[in-house]
N, C-alpha and C positions, 0 to 999 in steps of 0.2 A: 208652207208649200201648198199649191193649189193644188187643188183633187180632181178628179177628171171624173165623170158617169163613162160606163162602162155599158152601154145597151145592151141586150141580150139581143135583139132584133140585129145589128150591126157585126155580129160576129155568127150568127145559126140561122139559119132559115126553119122554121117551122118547128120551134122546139115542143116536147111532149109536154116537159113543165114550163110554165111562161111566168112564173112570181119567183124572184124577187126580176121586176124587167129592167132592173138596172144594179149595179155597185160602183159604189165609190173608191176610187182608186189612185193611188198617189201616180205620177206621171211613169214610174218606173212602172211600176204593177201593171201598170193601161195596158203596157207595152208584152209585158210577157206571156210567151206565147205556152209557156209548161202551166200556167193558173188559167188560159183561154181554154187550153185541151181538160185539165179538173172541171172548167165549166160547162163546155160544150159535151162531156158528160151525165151531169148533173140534168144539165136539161134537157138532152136524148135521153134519158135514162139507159142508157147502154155500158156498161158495167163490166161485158166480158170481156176487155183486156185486162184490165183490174184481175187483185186477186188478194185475199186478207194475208198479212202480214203474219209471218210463224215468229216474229220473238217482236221486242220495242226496239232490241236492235236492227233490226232491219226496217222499223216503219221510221226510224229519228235517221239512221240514212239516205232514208229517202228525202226527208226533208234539208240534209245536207249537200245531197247531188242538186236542190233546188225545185224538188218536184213538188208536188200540192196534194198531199194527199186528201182520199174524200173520208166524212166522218158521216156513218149512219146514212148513207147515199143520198145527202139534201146539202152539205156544206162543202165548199174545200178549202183546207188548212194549209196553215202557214206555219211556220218556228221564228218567232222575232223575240231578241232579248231575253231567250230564256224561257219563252211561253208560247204554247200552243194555242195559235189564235185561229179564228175562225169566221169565214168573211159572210158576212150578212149583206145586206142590202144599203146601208147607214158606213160599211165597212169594218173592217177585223174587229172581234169581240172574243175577250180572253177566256180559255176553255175550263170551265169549271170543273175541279176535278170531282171526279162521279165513279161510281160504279161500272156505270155506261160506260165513262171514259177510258178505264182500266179492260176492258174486254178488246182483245184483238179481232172476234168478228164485226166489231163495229165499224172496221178499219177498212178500206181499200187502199192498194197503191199499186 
């Protein structure tokens, strides 16, 4: 399957963070508009509809309704196959579990 770049410039005007200026995105992902609102976040840095997650059950729902939650307000995550992926620049990269990982204030959704 072919991957699509994803500009940041083509979906925000004048974002506060401008790196990563692109993501690699399978045709399906280009399209979805619940991972463009996690980004368009990310690089507003605007945060206040967000709000951290009070249990894992409510932040792996969120990933079930299809939403993207942000990790540590620089990534937003996905659940594929069982893992919490996390899209970079290059595209989703599997979430190491951590300390970090295991803290719900690291969490938005």
């Amino acid at each position: 399957m072919k991957k699509e770049r994803l500009y940041l410039y083509d979906f925000l005007e004048e974002p506060v963070v401008n790196y990563p200026a692109w993501y690699l995105l399978s045709p399906k992902l280009y399209r979805d508009e619940n991972l463009r609102e996690s980004l368009r976040a990310i690089h507003r840095m605007e945060f206040s509809p967000y709000s951290c997650p009070r249990s894992f059950d409510e932040l792996f729902a969120a990933f079930r309704s299809g939403l993207y939650p942000i990790y540590r307000e620089r990534y937003a995550a996905g659940y594929f196959g069982g893992r919490v992926m996390l899209l970079e620049s290059g595209g989703w990269k599997s979430l190491p579990l951590s300390e970090e990982a295991i803290v719900l204030g690291n969490w938005l959704i």
